[in-house]
C-alpha positions as CSV (number, residue, x, y, z in Angstrom):
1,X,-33.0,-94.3,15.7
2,X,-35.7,-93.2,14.1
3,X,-39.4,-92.3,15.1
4,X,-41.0,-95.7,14.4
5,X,-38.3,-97.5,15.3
6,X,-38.3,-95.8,18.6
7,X,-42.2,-96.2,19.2
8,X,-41.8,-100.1,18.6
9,X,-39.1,-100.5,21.1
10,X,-40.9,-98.1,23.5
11,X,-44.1,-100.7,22.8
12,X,-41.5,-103.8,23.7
13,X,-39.7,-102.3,26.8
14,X,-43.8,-101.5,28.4
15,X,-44.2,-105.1,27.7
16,X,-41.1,-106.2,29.1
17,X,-41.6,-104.2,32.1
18,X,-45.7,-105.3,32.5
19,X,-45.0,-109.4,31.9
20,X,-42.0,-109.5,34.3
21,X,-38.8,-108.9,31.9
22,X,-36.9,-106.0,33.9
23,X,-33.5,-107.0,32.4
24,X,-35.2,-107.2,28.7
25,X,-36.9,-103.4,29.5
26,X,-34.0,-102.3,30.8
27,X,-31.4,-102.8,27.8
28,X,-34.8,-101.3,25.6
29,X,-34.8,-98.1,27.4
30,X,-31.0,-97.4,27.9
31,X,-31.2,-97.7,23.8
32,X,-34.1,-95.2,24.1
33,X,-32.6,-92.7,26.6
34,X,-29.4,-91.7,24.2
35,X,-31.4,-91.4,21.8
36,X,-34.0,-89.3,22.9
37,X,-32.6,-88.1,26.7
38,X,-35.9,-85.6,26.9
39,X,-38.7,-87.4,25.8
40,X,-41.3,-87.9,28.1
41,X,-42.5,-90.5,27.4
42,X,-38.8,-92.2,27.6
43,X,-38.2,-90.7,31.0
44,X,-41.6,-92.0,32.3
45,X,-40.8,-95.3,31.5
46,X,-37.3,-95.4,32.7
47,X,-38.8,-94.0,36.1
48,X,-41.6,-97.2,36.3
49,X,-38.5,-99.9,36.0
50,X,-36.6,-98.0,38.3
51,X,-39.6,-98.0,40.6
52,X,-40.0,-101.7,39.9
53,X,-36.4,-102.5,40.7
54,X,-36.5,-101.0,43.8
55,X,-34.9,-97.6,43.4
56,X,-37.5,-94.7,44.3
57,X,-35.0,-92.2,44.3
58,X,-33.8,-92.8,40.9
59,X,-37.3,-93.5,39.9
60,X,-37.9,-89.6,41.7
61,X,-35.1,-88.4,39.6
62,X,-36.0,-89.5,36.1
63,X,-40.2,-88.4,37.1
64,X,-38.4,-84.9,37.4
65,X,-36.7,-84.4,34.0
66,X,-40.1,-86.4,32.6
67,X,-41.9,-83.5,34.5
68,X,-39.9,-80.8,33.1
69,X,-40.9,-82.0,29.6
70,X,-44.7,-82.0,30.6
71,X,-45.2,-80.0,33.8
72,X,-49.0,-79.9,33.3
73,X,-50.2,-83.1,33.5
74,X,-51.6,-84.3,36.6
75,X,-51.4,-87.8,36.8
76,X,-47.4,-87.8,36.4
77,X,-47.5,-85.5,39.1
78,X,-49.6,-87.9,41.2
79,X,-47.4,-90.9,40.4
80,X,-44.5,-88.9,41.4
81,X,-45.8,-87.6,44.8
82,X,-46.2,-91.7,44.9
83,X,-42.4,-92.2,44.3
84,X,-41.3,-89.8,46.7
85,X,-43.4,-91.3,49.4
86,X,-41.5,-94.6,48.4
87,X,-38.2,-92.3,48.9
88,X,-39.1,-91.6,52.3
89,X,-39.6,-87.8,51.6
90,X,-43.5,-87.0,52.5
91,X,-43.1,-83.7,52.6
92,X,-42.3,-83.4,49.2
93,X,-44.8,-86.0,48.6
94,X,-47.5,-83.8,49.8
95,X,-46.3,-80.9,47.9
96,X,-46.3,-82.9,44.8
97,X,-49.9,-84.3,45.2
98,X,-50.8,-80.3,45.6
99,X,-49.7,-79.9,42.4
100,X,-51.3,-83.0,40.9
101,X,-54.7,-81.9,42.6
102,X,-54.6,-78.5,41.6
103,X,-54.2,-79.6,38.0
104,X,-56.9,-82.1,38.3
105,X,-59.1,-81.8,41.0
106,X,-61.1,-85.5,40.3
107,X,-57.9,-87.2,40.9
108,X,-59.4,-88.8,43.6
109,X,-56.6,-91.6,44.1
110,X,-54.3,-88.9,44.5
111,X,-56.2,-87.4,47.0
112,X,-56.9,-90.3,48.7
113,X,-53.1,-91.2,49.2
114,X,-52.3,-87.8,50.0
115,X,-54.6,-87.8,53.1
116,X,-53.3,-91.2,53.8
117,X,-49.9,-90.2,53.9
118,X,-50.5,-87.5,56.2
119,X,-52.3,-89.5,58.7
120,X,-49.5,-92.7,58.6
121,X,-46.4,-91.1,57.4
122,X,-46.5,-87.3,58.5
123,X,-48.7,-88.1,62.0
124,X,-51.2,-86.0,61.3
125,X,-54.2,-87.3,62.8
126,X,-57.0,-84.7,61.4
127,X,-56.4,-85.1,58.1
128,X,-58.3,-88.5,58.4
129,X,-61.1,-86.2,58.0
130,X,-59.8,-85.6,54.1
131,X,-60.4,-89.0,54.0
132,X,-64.1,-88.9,55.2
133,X,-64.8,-86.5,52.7
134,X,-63.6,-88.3,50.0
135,X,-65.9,-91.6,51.3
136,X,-68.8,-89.2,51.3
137,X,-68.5,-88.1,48.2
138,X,-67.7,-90.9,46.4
139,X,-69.7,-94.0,48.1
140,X,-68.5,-96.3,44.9
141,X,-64.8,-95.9,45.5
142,X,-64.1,-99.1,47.2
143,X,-60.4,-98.1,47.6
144,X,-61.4,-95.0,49.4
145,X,-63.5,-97.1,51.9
146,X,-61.1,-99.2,52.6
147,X,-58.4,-97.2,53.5
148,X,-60.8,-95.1,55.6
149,X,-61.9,-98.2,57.4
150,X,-58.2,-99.0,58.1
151,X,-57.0,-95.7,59.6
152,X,-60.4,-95.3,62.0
153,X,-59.4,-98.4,63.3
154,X,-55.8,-97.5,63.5
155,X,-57.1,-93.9,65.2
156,X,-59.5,-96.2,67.4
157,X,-63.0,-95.1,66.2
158,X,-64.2,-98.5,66.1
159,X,-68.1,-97.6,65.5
160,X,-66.1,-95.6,62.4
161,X,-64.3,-98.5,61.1
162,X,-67.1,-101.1,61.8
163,X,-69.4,-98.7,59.1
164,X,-66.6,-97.8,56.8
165,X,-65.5,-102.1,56.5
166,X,-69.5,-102.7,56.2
167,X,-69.9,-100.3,53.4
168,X,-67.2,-101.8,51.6
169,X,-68.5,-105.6,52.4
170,X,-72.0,-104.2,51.5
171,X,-70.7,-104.2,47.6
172,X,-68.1,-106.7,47.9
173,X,-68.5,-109.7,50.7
174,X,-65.7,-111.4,49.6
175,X,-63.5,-108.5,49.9
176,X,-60.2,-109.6,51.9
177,X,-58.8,-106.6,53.5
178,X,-62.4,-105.3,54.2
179,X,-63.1,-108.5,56.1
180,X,-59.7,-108.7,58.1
181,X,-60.6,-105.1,58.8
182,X,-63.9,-105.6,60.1
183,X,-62.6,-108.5,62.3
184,X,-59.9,-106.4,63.9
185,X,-62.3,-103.8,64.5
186,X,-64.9,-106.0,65.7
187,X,-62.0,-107.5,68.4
188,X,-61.3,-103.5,69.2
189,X,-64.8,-103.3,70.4
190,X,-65.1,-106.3,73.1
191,X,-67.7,-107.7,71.4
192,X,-66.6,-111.6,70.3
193,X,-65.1,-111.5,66.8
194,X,-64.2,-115.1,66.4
195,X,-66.7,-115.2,63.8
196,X,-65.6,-112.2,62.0
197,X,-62.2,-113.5,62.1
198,X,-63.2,-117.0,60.7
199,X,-64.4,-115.8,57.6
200,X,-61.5,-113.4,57.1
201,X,-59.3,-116.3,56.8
202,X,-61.3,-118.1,54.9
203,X,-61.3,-115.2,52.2
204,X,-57.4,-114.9,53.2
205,X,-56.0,-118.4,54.0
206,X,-52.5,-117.9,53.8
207,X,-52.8,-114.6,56.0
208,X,-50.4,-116.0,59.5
209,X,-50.6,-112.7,60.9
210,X,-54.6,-112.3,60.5
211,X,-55.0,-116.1,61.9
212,X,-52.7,-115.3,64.9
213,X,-55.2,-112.6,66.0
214,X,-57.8,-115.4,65.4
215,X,-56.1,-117.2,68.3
216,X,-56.0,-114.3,70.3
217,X,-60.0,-113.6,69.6
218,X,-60.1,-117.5,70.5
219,X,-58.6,-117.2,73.8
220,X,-60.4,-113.6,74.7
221,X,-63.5,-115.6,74.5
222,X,-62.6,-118.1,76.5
223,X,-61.7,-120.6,74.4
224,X,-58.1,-121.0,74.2
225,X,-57.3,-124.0,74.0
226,X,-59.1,-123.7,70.6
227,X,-56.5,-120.6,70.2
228,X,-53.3,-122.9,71.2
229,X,-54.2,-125.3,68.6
230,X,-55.0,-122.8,65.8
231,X,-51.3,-121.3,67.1
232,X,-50.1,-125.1,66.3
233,X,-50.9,-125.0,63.0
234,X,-49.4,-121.9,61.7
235,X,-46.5,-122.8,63.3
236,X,-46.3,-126.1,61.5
237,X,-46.1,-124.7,58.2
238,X,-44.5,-121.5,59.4
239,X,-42.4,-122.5,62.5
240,X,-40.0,-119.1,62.7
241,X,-43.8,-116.9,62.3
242,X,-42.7,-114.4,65.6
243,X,-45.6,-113.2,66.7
244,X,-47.6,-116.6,66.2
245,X,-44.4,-117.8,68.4
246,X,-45.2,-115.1,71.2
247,X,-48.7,-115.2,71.3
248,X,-48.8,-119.0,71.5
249,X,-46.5,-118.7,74.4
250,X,-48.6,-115.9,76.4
251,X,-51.6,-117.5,75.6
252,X,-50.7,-121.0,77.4
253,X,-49.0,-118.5,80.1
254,X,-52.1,-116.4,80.9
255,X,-54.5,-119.2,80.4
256,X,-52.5,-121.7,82.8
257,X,-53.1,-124.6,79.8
258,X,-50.8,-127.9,80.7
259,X,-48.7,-127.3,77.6
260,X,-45.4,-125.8,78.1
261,X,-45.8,-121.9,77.2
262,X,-42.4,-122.1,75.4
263,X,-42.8,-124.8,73.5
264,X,-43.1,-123.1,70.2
265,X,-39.5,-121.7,70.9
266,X,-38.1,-125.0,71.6
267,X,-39.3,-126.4,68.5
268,X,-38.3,-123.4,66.7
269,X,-34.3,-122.7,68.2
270,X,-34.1,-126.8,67.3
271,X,-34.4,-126.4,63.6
272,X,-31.8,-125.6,61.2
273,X,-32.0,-122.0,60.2
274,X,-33.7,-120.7,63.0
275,X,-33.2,-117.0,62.8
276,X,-31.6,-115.0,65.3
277,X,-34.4,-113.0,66.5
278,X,-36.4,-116.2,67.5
279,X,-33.4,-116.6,69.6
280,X,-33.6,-113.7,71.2
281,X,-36.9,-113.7,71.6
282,X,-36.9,-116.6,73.2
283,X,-33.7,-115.6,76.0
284,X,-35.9,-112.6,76.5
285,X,-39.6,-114.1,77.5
286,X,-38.0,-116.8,79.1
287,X,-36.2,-114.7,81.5
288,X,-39.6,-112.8,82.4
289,X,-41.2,-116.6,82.7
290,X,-38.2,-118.3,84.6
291,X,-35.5,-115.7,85.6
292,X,-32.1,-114.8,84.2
293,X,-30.5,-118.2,84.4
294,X,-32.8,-119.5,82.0
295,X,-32.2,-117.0,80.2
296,X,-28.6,-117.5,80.0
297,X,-28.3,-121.2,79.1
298,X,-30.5,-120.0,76.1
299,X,-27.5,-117.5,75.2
300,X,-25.3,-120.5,75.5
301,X,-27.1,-122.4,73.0
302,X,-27.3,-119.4,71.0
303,X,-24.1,-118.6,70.9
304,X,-23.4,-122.7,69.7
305,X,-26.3,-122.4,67.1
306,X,-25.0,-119.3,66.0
307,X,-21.4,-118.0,66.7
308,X,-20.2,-114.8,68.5
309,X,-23.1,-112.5,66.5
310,X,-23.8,-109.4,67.5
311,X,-27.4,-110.9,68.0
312,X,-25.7,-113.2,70.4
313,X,-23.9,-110.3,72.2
314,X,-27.0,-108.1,72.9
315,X,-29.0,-111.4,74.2
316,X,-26.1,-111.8,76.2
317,X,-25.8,-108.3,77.7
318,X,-29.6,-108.8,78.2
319,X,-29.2,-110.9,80.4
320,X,-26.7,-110.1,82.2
321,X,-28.5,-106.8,82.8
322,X,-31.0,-109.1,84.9
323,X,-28.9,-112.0,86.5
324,X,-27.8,-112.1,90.0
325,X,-24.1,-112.0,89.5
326,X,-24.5,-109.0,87.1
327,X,-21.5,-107.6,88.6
328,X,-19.3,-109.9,87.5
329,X,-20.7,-110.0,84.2
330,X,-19.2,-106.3,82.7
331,X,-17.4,-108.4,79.8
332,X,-20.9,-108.9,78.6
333,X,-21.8,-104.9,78.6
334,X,-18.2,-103.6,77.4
335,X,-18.8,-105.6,74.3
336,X,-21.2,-103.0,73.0
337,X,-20.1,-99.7,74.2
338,X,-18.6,-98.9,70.6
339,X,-21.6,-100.2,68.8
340,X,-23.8,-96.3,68.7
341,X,-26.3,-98.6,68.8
342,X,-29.9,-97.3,70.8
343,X,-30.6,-100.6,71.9
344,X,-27.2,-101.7,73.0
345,X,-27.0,-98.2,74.3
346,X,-30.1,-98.5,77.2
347,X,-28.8,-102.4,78.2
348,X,-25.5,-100.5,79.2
349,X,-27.5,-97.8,81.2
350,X,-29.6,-100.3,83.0
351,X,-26.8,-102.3,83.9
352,X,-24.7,-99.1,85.0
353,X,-27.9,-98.4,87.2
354,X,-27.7,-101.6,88.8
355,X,-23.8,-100.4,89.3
356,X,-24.4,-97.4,90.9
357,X,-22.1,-95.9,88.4
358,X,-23.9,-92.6,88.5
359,X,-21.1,-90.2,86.6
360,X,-21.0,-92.7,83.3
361,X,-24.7,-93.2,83.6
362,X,-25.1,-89.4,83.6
363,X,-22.8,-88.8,80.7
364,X,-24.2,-91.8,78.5
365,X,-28.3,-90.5,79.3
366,X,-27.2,-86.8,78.3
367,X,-26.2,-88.2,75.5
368,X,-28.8,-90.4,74.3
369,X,-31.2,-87.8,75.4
370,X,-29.3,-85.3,72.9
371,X,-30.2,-88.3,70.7
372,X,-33.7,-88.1,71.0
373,X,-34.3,-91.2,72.9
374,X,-36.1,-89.0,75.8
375,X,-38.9,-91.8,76.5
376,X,-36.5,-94.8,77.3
377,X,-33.2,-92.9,78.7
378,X,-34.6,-90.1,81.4
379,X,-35.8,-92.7,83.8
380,X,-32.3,-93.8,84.1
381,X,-30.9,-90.0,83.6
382,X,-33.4,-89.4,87.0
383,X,-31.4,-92.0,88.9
384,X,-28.1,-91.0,87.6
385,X,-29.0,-87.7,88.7
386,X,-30.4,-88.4,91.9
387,X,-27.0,-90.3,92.8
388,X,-24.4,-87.5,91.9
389,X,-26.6,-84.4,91.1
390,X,-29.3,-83.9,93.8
391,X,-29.6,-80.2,91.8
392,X,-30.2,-81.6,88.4
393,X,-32.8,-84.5,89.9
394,X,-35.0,-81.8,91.8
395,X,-34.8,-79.7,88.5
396,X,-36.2,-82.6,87.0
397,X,-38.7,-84.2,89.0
398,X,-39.5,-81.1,90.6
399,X,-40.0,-82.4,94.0
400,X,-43.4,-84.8,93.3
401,X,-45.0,-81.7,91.5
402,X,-45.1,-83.1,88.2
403,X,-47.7,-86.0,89.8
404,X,-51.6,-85.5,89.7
405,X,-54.7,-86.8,91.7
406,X,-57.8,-85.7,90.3
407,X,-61.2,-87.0,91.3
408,X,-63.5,-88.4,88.2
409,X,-66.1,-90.1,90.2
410,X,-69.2,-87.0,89.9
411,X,-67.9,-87.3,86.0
412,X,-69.2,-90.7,85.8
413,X,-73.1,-91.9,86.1
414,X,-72.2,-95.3,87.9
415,X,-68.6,-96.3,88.7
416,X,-70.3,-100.1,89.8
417,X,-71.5,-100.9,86.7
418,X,-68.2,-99.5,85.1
419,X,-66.4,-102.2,88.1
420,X,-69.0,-105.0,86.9
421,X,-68.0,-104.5,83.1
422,X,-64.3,-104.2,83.9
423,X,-64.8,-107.2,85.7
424,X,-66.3,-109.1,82.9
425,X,-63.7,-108.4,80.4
426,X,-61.2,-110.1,82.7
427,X,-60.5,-113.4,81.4
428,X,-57.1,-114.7,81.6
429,X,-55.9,-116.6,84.9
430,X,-52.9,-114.7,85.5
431,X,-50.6,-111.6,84.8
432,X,-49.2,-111.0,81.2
433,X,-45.8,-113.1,80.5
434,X,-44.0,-109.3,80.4
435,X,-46.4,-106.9,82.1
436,X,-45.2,-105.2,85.6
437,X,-48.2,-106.8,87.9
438,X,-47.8,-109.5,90.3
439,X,-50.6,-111.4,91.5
440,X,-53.5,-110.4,88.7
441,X,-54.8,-110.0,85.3
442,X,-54.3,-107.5,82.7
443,X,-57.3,-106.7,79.5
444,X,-55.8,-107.6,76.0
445,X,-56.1,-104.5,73.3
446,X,-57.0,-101.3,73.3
447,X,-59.7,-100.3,76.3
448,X,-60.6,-97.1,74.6
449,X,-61.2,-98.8,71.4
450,X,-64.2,-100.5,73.0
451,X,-68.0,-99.7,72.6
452,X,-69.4,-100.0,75.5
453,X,-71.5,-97.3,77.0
454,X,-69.6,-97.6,80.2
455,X,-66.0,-97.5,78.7
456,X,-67.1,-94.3,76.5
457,X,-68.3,-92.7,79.4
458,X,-65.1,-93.4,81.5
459,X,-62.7,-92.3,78.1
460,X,-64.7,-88.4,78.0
461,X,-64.3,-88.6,81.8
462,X,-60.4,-88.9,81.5
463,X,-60.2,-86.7,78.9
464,X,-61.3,-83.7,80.6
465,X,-59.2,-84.7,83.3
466,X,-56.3,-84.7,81.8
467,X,-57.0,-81.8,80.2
468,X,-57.2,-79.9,84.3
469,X,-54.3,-81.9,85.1
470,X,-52.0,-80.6,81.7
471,X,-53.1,-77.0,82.5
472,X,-52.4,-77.3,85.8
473,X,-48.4,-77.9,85.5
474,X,-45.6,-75.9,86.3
475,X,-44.9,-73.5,83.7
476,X,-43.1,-74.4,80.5
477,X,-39.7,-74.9,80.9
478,X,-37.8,-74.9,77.2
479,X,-34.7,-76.9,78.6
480,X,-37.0,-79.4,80.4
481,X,-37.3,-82.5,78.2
482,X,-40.9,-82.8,79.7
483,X,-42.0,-79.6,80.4
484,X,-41.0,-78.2,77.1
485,X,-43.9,-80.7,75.8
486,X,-47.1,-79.3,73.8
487,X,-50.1,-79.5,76.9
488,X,-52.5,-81.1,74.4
489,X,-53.6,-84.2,73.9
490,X,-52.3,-86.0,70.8
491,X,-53.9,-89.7,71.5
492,X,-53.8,-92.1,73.2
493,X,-51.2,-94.6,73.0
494,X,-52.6,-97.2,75.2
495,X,-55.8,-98.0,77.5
496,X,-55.9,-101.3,79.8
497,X,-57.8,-102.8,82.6
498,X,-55.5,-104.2,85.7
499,X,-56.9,-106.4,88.2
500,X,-55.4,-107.2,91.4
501,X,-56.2,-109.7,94.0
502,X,-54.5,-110.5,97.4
503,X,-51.5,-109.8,97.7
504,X,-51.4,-108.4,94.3
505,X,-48.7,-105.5,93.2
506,X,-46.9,-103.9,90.6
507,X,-43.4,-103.9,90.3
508,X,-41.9,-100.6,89.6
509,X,-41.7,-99.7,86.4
510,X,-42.0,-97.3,83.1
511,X,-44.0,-96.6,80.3
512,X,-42.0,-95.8,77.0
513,X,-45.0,-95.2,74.4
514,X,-46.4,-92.4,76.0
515,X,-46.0,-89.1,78.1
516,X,-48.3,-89.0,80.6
517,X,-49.2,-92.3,82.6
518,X,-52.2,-93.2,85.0
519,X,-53.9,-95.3,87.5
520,X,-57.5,-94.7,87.8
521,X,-59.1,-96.5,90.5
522,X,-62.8,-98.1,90.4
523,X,-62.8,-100.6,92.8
524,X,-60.7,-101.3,96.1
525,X,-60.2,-103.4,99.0
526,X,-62.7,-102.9,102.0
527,X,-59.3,-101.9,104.2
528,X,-56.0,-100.9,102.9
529,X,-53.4,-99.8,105.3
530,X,-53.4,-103.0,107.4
531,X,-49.9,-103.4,106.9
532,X,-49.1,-101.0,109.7
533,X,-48.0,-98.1,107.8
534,X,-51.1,-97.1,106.2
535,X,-49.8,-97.2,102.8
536,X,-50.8,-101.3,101.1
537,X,-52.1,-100.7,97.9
538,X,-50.8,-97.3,97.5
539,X,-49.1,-95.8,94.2
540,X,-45.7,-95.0,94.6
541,X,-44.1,-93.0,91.8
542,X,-40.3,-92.1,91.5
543,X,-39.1,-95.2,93.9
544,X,-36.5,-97.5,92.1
545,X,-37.1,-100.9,91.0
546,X,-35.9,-103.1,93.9
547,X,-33.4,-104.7,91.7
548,X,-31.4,-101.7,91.6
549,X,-30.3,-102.3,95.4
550,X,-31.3,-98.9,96.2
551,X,-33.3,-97.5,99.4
552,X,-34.5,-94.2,98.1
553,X,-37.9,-93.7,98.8
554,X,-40.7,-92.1,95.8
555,X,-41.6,-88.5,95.0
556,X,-45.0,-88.9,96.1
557,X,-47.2,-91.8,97.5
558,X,-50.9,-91.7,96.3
559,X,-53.3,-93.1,98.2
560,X,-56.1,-94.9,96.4
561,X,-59.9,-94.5,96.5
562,X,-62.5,-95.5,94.4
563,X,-63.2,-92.6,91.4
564,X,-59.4,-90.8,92.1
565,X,-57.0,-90.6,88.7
566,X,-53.1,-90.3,89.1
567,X,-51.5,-88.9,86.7
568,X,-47.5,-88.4,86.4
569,X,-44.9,-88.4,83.6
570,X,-44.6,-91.7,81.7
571,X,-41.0,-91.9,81.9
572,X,-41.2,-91.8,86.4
573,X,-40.6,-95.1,87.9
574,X,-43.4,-96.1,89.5
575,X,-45.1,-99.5,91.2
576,X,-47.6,-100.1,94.1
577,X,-47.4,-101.9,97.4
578,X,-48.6,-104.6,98.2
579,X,-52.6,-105.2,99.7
580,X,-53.0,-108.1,102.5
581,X,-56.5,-109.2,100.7
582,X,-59.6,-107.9,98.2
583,X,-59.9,-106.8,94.9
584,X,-58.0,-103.4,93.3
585,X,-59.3,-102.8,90.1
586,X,-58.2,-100.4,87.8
587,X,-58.0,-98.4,84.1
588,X,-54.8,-97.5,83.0
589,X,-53.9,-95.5,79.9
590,X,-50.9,-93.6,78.5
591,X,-50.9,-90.5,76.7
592,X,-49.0,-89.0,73.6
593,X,-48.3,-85.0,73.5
594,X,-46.3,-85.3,70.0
């Protein structure tokens, strides 16, 4: 082939490739790549349709034999940093957008998805400050604002994101993802955003996932049942949408509307094709609305709709975990013990929990702590322990000495005004469809991520505290898969509002998106302890989950009063009693070390 011949069916495989052709670029370049097996320009294309097609690490493959050919140009080593993002290597990626950047310092795309990647891919939260340099330095670069605005929001600097979106709106109104940004961020803050979201789906009609947290806006504001009907319509022209399935069903749950909460699902498991994880969706929220019965005749129908699946068989197992004959039910459980599936794996330990089977529990937690699965498994692990290995469980929980009380009240300027606001941000009319409290209501979003003066204040306050509490631990302890933790702060993972009203308790339970947990107390009943034994209302952290049948008592009991923070591993049961009357109001948050 000669040259010319080779430049014009170079020219035709870049228009194949640009107007859609893949199979027509494809045959063009294989031609090419005999011929000419080093040339660049060759091995750069070849790497764009692999790219295209859907194969980063061929794509990263051919970008290194195209680099070898022309190792000083910058923006091939940008695009492949790019690639091997794609190829799930961001190490690499990093490395390679080094390279680019040294060779070209004004490549300021590369450097804006090399600080990007660090932040999302790599978890490395302070490189969102690349980012802000980048913004400063060049206010035109839309792209650079926008991403910024994103990742505040998604590090939950809302006053951050708010500016970044408006300075990108500022040039561009019509701007879709600055818009959706700006509305998220403007529903982070607890200011209404119904507004903001309205014209975000204007400028993004076809965006279910942006008009679902519409709803939720709708509802925050007190408007649901303008929320359940916005929820209606998605789901008539997208009836299998998941989450506009689940929020429709916790908005009617929380807001006590007359419609069915579930109806979505109905509708949904009735049509042909409905996939499997509606299904299970379904067994799974209706067994927190109705019990594990219900849940069950959904596994039925399931299992009718669908056929012995292994979707079927972990609804199944599910439930079973959670009904009151689970003891008969083993069939259900043996059916995944060969799967080395994590999921599978922790619906056998709960249900060996409920057993009492202490040995197997033990040997399946070691192993799925070996796994890395530390979060989900230990609580389970701590009962296993407890029942065959008092050594091991004291080496653990370390007798109640891994739980905290701190007072915060002289570290805040006025805790009624933080009660009042608390207390206005309360909206719903009872408990979360799958949160542990019984008798109350629970904030939607992020607390933290709010504006307010008074939530600001409260966020510093816990912050230092946390701080005396993680430096006030028992010493490291390598082989402990909690006190080997860093003792820093990484973020926070989660920030709420819980408030509880006669009666009102939580059920004991976990957190599995954090490491250190928390109730932090701002308003209580006139009189706990009416109950005879002094304790109503009290924390209890590292008693069982009544379900389990068991009569061990916790690790340590907290008492509550107005300005005291508890802090204690995320993984230790924990629940409260129950108050004769009153209000308990509280901030709860969890924690990330790594």
């Amino acid at each position: 082939m000669d040259t010319a011949t080779a430049q014009r069916a170079l020219q035709a495989a870049q228009a194949a490739l640009q107007q859609g052709r893949p199979a027509e670029a494809r045959g063009l370049l294989a031609a090419l790549r005999k011929a000419f097996p080093r040339e660049r320009a060759v091995l750069y294309l070849s790497a764009r349709l692999a790219r295209a097609e859907g194969d980063p690490r061929g794509a990263a493959k051919l970008f290194e034999k195209a680099l070898r050919a022309s190792p000083r140009e910058a923006s091939l080593w940008a695009e492949y940093a790019s690639t091997l993002d794609d190829a799930g290597r961001p190490e690499e990626a990093v490395k390679a957008y080094d390279r680019a950047l040294q060779l070209e310092p004004r490549l300021v795309d590369a450097a804006i998805d090399r600080a990007v990647l660090q932040v999302r891919k790599l978890d490395r939260p302070a490189m969102i400050e690349d980012l802000r340099r980048i913004a400063r330095d060049n206010p035109a670069h839309l792209r650079c604002w926008r991403n910024l605005a994103m990742l505040e929001r998604e590090a939950f600097a809302t006053e951050r994101a708010i500016t970044a979106a408006d300075h990108v709106l500022a040039t561009a109104p019509g701007d879709a993802s600055a818009l959706a940004t700006r509305a998220f961020a403007q529903f982070d803050s607890g200011e209404p955003s119904a507004d903001f979201f309205a014209r975000a789906c204007a400028a993004d009609p076809g965006n279910a996932a942006l008009a679902t947290k519409y709803a939720a806006a709708l509802h925050g504001e007190g408007r649901s049942e303008d929320g359940d009907r916005l929820l209606g319509q998605i789901l008539a022209s997208q009836p299998f949408h998941l989450d506009a399935l689940r929020t429709r069903a916790q908005l009617r749950w929380e807001a006590a509307l007359g419609g069915d909460p579930m109806e979505g699902f109905e509708q949904a498991v009735a049509r042909p094709g409905c996939p499997p994880e509606i299904w299970r969706e379904y067994a799974r929220l209706i067994e927190r609305q109705s019990g594990a019965e219900a849940a069950l005749e959904i596994v039925k129908r399931a299992r009718a709709s669908l056929g012995n699946t292994r979707d079927v068989a972990l609804m199944a197992a599910q439930a079973a975990c959670e009904a009151d004959d689970f003891a008969e039910r083993e069939d259900a459980i043996a059916a995944l013990a060969d799967w080395k599936d994590p999921y599978a794996d922790m619906l056998r330990a709960r249900w060996l929990a409920r057993m009492h089977r202490w040995d197997e529990l033990a040997t399946l937690g070691q192993r799925l702590l070996r796994a890395g699965l530390q979060r989900d498994i230990l609580p389970y692990l701590s009962l296993a322990w407890r029942g065959s290995d008092p050594e091991r469980w004291h080496w653990l929980e370390r007798d109640g000495n891994l739980v905290g009380a701190l007072d915060i009240s002289s570290r805040l300027k006025d805790i009624d005004a933080l009660a009042g606001y608390l207390r206005s941000i309360h909206q719903s009319q009872r408990q979360p469809l799958e949160q542990s409290l019984r008798g109350g209501t629970q904030t939607d979003g992020m607390l933290f991520a709010r504006t307010a003066p008074e939530i600001v204040e409260l966020k510093a306050a816990i912050e230092d505290a946390v701080r005396d509490y993680l430096a006030g631990l028992p010493p490291r302890d390598p082989k402990h898969p909690w006190l080997s933790l860093p003792r820093e702060i990484k973020r926070f993972s989660g920030a709420w509002s819980v408030r509880l009203q006669d009666a009102g308790f939580h059920v004991a339970h976990i957190h599995n998106l954090g490491d250190v947990s928390s109730a932090c107390y701002i308003a209580l009943p006139e009189a706990l302890g009416a109950d005879g034994n002094g304790t109503d209302g009290w924390l209890a952290v590292g008693e069982p989950p009544r379900e389990f049948g068991l009569d061990w008592g916790p690790v340590r009991l907290i008492e509550p009063e107005v300005g005291r923070l508890a802090l204690f591993p995320s993984w230790a049961w924990h629940g409260t009693r129950p108050f004769t009357a009153g209000e308990r109001l509280t901030v709860a948050f969890d924690v990330a070390l790594r």
